[in-house]
C-alpha positions as CSV (number, residue, x, y, z in Angstrom):
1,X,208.5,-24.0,-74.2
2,X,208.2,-27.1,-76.3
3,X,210.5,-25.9,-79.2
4,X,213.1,-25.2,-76.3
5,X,212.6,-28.5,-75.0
6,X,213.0,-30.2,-79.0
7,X,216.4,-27.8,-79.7
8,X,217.7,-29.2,-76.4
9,X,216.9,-32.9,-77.4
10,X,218.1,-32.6,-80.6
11,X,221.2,-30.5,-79.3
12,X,222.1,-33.6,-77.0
13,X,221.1,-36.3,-79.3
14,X,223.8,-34.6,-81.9
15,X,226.3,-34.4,-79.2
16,X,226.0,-37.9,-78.5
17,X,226.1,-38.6,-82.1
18,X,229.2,-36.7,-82.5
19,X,230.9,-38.1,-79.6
20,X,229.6,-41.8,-81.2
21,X,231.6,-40.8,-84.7
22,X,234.9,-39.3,-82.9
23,X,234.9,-42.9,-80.9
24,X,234.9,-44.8,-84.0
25,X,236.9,-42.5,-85.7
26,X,239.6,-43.0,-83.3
27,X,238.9,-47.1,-83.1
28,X,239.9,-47.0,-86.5
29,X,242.6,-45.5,-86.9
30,X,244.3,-47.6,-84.0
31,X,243.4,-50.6,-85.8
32,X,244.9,-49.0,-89.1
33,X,248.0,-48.8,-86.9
34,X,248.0,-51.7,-85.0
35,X,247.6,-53.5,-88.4
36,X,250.3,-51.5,-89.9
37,X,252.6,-52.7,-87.1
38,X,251.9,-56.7,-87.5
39,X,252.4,-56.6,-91.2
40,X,255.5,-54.8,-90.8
41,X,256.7,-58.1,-89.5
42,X,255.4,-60.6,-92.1
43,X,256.5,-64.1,-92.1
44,X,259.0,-65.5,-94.6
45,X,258.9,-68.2,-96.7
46,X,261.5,-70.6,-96.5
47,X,260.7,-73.3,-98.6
48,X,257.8,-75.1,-99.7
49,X,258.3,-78.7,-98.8
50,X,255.1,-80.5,-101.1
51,X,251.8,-80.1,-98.7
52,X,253.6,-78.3,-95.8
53,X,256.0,-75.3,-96.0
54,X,258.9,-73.7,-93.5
55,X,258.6,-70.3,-92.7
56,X,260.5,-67.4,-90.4
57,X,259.3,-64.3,-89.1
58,X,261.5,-61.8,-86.5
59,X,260.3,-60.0,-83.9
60,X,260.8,-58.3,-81.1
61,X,261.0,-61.0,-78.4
62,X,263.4,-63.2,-81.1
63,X,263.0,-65.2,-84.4
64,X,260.1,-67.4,-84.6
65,X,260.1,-70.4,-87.3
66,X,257.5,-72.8,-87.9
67,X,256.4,-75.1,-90.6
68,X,252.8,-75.9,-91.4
69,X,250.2,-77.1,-93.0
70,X,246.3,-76.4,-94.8
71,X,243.8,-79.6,-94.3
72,X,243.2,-81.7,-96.8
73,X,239.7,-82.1,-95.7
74,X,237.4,-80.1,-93.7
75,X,234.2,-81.9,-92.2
76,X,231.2,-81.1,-91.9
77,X,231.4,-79.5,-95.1
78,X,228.4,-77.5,-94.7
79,X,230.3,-75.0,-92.2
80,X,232.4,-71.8,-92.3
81,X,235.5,-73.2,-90.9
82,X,237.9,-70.3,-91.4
83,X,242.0,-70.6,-91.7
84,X,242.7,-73.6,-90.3
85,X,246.7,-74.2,-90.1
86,X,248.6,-77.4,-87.8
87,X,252.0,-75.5,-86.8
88,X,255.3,-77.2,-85.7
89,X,257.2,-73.8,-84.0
90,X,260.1,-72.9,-82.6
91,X,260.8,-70.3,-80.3
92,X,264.5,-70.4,-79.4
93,X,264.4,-67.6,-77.5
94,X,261.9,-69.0,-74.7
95,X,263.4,-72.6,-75.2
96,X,260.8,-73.6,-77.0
97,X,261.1,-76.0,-80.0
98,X,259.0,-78.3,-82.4
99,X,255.8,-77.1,-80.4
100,X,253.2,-78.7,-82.7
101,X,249.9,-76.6,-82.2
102,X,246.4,-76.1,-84.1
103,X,244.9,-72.6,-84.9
104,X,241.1,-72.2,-86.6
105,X,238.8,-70.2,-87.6
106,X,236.4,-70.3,-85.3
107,X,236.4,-70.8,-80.7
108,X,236.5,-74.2,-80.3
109,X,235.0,-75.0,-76.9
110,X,236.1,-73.9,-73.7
111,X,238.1,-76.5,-71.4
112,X,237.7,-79.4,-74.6
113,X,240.0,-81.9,-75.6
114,X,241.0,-81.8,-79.5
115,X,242.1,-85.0,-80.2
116,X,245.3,-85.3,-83.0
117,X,245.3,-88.6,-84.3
118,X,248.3,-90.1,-86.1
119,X,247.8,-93.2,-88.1
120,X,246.6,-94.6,-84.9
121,X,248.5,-92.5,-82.2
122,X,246.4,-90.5,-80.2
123,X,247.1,-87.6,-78.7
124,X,245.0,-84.7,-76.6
125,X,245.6,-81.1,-76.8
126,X,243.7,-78.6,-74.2
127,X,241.8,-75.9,-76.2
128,X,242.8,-71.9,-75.8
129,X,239.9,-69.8,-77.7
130,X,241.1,-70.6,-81.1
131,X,243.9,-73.1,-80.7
132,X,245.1,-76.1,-79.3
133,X,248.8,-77.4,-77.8
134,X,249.4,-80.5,-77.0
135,X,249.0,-81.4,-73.0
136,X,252.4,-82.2,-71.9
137,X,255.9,-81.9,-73.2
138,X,256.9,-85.3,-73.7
139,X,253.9,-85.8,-75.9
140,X,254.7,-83.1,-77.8
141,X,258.2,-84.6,-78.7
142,X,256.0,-88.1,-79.3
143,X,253.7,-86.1,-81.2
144,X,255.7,-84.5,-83.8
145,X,258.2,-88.2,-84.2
146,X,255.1,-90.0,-85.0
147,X,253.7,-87.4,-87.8
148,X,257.8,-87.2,-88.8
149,X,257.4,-91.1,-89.4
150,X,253.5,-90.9,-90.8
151,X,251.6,-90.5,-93.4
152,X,248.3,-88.4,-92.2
153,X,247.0,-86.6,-89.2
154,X,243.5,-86.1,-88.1
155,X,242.7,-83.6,-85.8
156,X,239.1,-83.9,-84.4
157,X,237.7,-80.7,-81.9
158,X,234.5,-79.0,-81.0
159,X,233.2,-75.7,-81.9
160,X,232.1,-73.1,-78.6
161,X,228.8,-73.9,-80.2
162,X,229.3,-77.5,-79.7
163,X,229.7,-78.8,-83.6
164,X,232.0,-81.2,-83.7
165,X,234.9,-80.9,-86.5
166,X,237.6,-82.9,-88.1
167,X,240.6,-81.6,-89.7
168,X,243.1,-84.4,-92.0
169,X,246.0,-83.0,-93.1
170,X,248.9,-84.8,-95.4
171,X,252.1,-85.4,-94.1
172,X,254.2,-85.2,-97.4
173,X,257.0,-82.9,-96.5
174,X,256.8,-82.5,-92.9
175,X,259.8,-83.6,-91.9
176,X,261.8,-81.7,-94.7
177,X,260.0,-78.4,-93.6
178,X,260.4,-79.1,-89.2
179,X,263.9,-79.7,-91.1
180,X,264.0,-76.2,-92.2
181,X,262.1,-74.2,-89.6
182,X,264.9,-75.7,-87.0
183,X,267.5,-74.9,-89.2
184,X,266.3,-71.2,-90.0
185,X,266.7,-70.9,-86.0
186,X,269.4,-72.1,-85.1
């Protein structure tokens, strides 16, 4: 009875097992093709304009263009940022265009302010996982005319685990690579 009751355990304990391995079997092969899919659309390099560069990329809901940008400096340095990128996009097929945005590595805290500062100019963006947009459409205009006339941008944000960051980036070549993002979609 008790070397019934052990083959029935171990019987179940292997089915579960198995059914364990056929679920991650199948998990990864969807992200194989899932990944497959996104790099079939990889972006293109327009240009390089010094510290930021103009790229395209076509999908299926239209061409997207965008020009952006790596910090130049990451604080506190003792901490695994990620990719961190400031984008300037344009979307002409949902009227969108010179959308300046900020992507990390990391979920910056839910409901936050980042706060882009422009030699001076302030501006907030509302948080979104592991970006931030600019609150309103006018200042997004605002926004990208005072880092066209500029010379560096410093973006400061908080971490979901409540470290707070700052991002500067140059500003050398942003107006030649907005320059050639719009053009590229146009």
């Amino acid at each position: 009875m008790a070397f019934e009751k052990n083959v029935t355990e171990v019987s179940q304990a292997n089915g579960v097992e198995m059914m364990k391995a056929k679920s991650l079997g199948l998990a990864i092969v969807g992200l194989v093709v899932s990944s497959a899919a996104a790099f079939a659309q990889s972006p293109t390099l327009l240009k390089q304009h010094n510290d930021w560069a103009a790229y395209s990329l076509s999908g299926g809901s239209g061409k997207v263009c965008y020009a952006l940008t790596k910090p130049t400096q990451m604080l506190p340095g003792d901490r695994n940022h990620g990719d961190v990128f400031f984008f300037i996009t344009s979307r002409p097929a949902e009227g969108v265009s010179s959308e300046p945005s900020l992507l990390v590595g990391y979920p910056l805290k839910d409901k936050s302010t980042v706060v882009a500062d422009v030699d001076g100019n302030r501006f907030s963006m509302f948080t979104n996982n592991d970006g931030a947009w600019v609150d309103n459409a006018a200042s997004e205009t605002q926004l990208v005319n005072a880092m066209r006339a500029g010379r560096e941008l410093t973006v400061h944000a908080e971490s979901s685990r409540g470290t707070k960051t700052s991002y500067k980036f140059s500003l050398s070549g942003v107006t030649a690579a907005i320059n050639s993002a719009q053009a590229a979609c146009r």
